[in-house]
Backbone as a printed PyTorch tensor [residue, N CA C, xyz], in Angstrom:
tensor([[[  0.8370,  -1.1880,   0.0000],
         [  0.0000,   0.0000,   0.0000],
         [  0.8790,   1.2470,   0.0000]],

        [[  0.9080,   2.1900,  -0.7410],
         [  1.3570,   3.1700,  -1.0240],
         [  0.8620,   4.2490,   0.3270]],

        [[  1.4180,   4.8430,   0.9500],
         [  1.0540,   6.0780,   1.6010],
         [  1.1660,   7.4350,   1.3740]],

        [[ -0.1410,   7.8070,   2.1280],
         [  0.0490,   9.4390,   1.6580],
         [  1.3970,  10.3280,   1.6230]],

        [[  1.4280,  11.0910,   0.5780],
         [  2.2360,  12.8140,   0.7420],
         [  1.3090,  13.5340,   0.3740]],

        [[  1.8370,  14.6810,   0.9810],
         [  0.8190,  16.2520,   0.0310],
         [  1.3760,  17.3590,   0.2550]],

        [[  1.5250,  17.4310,  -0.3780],
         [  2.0940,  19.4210,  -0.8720],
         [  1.5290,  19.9870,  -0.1430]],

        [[  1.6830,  21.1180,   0.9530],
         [  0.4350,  22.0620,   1.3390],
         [  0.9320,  23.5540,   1.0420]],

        [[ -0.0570,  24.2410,   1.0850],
         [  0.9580,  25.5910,   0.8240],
         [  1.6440,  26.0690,   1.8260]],

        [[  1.9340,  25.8960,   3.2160],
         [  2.9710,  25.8320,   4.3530],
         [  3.8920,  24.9740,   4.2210]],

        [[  3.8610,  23.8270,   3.6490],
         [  5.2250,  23.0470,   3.4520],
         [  4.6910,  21.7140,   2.8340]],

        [[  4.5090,  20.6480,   3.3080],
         [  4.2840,  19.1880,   3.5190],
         [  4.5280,  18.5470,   4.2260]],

        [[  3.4090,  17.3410,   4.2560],
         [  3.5240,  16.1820,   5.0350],
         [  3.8610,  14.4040,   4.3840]],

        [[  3.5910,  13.5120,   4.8440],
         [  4.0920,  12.3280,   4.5220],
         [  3.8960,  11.1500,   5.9350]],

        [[  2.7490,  10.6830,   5.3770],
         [  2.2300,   9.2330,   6.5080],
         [  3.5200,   8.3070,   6.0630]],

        [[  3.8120,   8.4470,   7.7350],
         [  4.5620,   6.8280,   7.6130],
         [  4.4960,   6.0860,   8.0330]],

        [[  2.6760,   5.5420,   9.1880],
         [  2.2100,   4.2010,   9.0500],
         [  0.6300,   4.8810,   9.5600]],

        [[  0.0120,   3.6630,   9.7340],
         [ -1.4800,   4.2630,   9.2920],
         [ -2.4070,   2.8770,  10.1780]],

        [[ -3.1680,   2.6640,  10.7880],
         [ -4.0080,   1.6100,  11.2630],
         [ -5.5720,   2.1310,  11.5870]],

        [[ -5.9410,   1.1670,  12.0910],
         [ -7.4790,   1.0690,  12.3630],
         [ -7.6770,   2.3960,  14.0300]],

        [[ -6.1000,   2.5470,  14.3890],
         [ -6.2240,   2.8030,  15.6630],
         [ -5.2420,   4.1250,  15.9700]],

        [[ -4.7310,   4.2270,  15.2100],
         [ -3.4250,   5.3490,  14.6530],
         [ -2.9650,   5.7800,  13.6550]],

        [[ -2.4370,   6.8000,  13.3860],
         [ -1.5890,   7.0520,  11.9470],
         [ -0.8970,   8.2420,  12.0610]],

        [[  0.6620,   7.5530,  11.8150],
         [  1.8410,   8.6910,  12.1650],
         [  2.4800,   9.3940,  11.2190]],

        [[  2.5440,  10.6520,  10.9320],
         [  2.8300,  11.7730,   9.6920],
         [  4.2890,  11.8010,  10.2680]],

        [[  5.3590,  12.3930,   9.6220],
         [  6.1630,  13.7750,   9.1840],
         [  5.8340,  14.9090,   8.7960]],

        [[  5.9690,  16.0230,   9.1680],
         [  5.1110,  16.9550,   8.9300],
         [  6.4430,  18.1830,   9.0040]],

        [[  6.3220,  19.0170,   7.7880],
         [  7.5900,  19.8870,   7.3500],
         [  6.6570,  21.2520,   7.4060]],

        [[  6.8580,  22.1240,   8.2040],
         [  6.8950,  23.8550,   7.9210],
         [  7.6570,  24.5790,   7.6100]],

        [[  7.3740,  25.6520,   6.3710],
         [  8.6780,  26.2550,   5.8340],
         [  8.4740,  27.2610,   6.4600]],

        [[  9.5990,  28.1530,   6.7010],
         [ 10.1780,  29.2610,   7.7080],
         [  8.6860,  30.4070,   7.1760]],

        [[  8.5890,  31.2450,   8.1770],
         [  7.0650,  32.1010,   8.0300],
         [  6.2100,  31.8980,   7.5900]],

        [[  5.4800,  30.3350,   7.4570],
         [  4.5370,  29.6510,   7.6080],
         [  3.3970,  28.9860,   8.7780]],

        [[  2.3720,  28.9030,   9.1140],
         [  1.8880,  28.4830,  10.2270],
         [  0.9180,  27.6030,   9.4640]],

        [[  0.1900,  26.3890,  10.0510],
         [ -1.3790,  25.7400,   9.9540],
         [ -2.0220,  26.1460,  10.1330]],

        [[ -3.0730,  25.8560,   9.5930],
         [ -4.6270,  26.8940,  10.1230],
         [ -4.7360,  26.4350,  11.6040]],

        [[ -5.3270,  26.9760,  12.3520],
         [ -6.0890,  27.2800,  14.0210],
         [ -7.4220,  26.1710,  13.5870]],

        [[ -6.2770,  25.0980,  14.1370],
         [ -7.5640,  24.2520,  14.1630],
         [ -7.8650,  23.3610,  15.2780]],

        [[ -9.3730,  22.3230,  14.7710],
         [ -9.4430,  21.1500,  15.7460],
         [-10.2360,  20.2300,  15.1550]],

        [[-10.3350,  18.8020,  16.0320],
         [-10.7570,  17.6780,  15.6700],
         [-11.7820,  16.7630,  16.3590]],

        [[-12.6340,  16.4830,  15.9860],
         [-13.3620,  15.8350,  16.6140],
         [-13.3620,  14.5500,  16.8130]],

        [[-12.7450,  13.6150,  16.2370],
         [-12.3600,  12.3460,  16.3220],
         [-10.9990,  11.6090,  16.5280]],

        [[-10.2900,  12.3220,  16.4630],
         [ -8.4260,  12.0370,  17.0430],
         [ -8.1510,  13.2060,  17.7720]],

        [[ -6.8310,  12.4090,  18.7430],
         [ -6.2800,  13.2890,  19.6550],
         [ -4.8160,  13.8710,  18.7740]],

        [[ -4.2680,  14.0490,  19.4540],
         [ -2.7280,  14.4730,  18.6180],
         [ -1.5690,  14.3050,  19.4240]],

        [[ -0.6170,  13.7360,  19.3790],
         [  0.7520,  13.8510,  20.1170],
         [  1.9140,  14.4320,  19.2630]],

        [[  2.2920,  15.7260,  19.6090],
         [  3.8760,  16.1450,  18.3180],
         [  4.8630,  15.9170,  19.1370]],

        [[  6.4380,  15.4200,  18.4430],
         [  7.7730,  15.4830,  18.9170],
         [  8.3740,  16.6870,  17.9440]],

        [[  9.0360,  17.3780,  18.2440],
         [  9.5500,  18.4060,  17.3280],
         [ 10.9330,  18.1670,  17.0940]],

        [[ 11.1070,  17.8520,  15.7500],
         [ 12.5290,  17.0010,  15.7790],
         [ 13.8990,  18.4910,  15.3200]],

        [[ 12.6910,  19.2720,  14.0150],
         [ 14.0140,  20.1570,  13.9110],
         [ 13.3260,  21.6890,  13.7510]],

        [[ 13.9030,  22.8860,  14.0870],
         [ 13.4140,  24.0890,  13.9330],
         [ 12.7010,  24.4590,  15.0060]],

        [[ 12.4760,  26.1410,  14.7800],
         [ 12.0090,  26.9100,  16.2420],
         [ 10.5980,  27.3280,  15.5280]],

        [[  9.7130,  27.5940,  16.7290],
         [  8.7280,  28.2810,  16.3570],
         [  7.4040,  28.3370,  17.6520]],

        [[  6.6160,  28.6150,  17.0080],
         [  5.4120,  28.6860,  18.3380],
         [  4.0730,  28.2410,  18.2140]],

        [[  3.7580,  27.3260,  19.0510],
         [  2.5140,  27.0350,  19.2400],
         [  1.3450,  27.4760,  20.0400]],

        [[  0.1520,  27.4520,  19.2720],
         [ -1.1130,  28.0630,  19.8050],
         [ -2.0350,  26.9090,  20.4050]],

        [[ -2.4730,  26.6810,  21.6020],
         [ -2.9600,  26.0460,  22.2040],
         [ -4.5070,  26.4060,  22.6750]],

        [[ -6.0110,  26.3010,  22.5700],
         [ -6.5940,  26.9300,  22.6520],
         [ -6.4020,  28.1570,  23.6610]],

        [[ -5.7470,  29.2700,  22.2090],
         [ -5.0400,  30.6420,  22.9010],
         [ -4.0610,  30.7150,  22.9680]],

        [[ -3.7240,  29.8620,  23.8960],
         [ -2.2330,  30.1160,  24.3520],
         [ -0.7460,  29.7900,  23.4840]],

        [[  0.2770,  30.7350,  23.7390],
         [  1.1690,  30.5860,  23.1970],
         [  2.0680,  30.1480,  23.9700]],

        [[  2.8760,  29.1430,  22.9620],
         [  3.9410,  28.6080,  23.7390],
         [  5.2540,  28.2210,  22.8940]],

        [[  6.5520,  28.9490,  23.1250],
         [  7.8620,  28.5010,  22.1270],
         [  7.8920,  26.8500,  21.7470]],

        [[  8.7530,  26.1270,  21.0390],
         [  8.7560,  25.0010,  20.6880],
         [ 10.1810,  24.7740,  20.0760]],

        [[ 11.1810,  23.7620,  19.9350],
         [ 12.2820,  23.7540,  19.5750],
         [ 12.2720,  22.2590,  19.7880]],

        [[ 13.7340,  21.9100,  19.1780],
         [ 13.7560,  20.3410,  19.0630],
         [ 13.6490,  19.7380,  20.3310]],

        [[ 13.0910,  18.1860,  20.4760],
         [ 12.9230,  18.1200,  21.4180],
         [ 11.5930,  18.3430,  22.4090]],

        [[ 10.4840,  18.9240,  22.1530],
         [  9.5500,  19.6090,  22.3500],
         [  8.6980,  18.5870,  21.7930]],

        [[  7.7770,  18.3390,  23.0690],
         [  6.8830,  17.5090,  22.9550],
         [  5.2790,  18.0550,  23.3790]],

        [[  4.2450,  17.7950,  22.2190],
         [  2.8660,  18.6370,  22.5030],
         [  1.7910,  17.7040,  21.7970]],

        [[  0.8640,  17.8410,  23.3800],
         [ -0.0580,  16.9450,  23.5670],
         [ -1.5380,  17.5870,  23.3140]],

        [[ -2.6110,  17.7210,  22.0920],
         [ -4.1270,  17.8170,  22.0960],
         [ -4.3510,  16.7640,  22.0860]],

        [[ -5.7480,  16.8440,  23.2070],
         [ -7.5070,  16.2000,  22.7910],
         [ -8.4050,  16.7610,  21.8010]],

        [[ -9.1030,  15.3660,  22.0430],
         [ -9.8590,  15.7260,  21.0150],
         [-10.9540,  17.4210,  21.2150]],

        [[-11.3170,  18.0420,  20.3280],
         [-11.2880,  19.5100,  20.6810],
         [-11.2550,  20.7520,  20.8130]],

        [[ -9.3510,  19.9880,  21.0420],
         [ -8.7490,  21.0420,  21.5300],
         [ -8.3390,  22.2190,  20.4420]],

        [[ -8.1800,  23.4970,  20.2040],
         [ -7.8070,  24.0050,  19.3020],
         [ -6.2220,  24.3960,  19.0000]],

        [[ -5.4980,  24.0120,  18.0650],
         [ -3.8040,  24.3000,  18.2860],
         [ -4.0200,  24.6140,  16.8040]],

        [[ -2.6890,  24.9500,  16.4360],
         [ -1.4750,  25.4010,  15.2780],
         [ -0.1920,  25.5760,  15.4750]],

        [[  0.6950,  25.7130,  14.7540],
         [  2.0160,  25.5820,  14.9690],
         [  2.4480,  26.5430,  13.7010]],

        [[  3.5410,  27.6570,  14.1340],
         [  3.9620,  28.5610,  13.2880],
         [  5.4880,  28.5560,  13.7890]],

        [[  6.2440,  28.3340,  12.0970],
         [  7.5430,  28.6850,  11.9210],
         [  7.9650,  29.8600,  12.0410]],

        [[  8.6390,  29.9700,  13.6860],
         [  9.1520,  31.6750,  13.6390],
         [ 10.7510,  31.6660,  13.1660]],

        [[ 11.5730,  29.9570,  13.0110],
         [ 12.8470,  30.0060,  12.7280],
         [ 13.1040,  30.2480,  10.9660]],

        [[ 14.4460,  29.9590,  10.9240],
         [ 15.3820,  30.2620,   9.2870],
         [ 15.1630,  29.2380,   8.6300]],

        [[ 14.6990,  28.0690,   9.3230],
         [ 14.6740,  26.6310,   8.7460],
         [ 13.5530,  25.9030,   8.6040]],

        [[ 13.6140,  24.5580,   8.0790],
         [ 12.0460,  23.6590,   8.3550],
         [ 11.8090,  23.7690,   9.6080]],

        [[ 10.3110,  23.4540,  10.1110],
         [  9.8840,  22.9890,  11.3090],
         [ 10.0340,  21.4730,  10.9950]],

        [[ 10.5570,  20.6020,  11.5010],
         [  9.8810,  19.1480,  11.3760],
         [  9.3860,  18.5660,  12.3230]],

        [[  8.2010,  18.0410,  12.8230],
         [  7.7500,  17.0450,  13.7130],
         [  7.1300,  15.7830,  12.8340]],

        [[  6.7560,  14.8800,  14.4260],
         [  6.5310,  13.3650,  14.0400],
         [  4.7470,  14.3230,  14.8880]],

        [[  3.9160,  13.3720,  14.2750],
         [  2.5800,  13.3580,  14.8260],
         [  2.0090,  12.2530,  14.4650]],

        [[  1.7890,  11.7710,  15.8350],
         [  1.2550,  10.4400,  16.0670],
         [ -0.7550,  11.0700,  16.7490]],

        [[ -1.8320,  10.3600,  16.1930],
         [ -2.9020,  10.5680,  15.9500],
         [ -3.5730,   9.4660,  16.3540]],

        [[ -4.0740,   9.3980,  17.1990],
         [ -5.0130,   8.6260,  17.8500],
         [ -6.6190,   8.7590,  18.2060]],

        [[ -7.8560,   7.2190,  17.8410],
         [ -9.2010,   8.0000,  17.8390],
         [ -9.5450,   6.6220,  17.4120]],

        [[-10.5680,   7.4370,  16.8710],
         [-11.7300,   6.9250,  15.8890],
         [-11.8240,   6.9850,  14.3900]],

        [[-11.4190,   7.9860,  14.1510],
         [-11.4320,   8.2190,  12.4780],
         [-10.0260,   9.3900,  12.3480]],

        [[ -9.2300,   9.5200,  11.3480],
         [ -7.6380,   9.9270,  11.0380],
         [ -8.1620,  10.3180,   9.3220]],

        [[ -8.9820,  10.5860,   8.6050],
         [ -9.0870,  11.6210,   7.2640],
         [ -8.9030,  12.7540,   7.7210]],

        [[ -8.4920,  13.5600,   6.6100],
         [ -8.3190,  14.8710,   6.3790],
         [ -9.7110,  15.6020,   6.5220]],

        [[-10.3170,  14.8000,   6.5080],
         [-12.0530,  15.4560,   6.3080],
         [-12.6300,  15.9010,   7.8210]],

        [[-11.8380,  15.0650,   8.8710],
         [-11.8760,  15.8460,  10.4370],
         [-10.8620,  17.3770,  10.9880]],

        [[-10.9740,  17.9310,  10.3800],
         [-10.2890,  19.3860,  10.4390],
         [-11.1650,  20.5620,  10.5350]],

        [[-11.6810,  21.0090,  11.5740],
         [-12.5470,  22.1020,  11.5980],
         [-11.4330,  23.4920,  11.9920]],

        [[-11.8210,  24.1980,  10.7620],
         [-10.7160,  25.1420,  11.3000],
         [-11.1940,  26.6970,  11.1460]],

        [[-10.2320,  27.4490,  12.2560],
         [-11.3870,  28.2640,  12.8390],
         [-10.5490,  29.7370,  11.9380]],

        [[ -9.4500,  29.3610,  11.7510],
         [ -8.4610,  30.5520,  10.9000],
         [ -7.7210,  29.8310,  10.0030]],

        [[ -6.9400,  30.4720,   8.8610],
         [ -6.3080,  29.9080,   8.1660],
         [ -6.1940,  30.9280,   7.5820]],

        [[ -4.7850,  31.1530,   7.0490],
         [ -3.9110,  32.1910,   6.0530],
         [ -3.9640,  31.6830,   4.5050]],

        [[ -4.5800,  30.3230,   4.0160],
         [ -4.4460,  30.4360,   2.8960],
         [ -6.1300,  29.6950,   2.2390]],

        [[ -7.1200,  30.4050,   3.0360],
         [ -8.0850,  30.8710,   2.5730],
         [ -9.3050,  29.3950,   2.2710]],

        [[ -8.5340,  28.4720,   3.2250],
         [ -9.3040,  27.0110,   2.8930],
         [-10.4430,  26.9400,   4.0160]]])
């Protein structure tokens, strides 16, 4: 079985395993890029932040992030993640639930108009 990639206009991602019960991305932000302000109703989220600086929004709240940096939503919860460094952001996000499509993304802002 072939797994997902996708271009996004912040950078890209890339599943690198997928089950009935989980499914774990790579996930690349290019420098002055952020995700839309979002949330999910059927998976939780766990990030490791492997490379690059930047800041995360937590419903509201802001918080720095750097390698090493580990960040935990429920289901919910509202987050994003914005590249404030020179470089990629890269994290691992591991996704846990009920259902893992793209089609669970309710999002409340977004810079590129989706």
């Amino acid at each position: 079985m072939q797994l997902e990639k996708s271009d996004r206009p912040w950078g890209k991602y890339e599943v690198l395993q997928e089950s009935a019960t989980h499914k774990v991305k790579c996930i690349w932000v290019d420098p002055g890029k952020r995700l839309s302000y979002q949330r999910h109703a059927k998976r939780a989220e766990h990030w490791f932040i492997v490379q690059g600086t930047g800041q995360i929004t937590i419903d509201g709240e802001i918080k720095p992030v750097s390698p090493g940096s580990t960040v935990d939503f429920g289901i919910g919860v509202l987050h994003r993640i914005e590249n404030t460094g020179s470089e990629q952001i890269i994290f691992v996000e591991v996704q846990t639930g009920t259902y893992f499509g793209e089609d669970d993304i309710e999002r409340i802002e977004d810079d590129f108009g989706r």
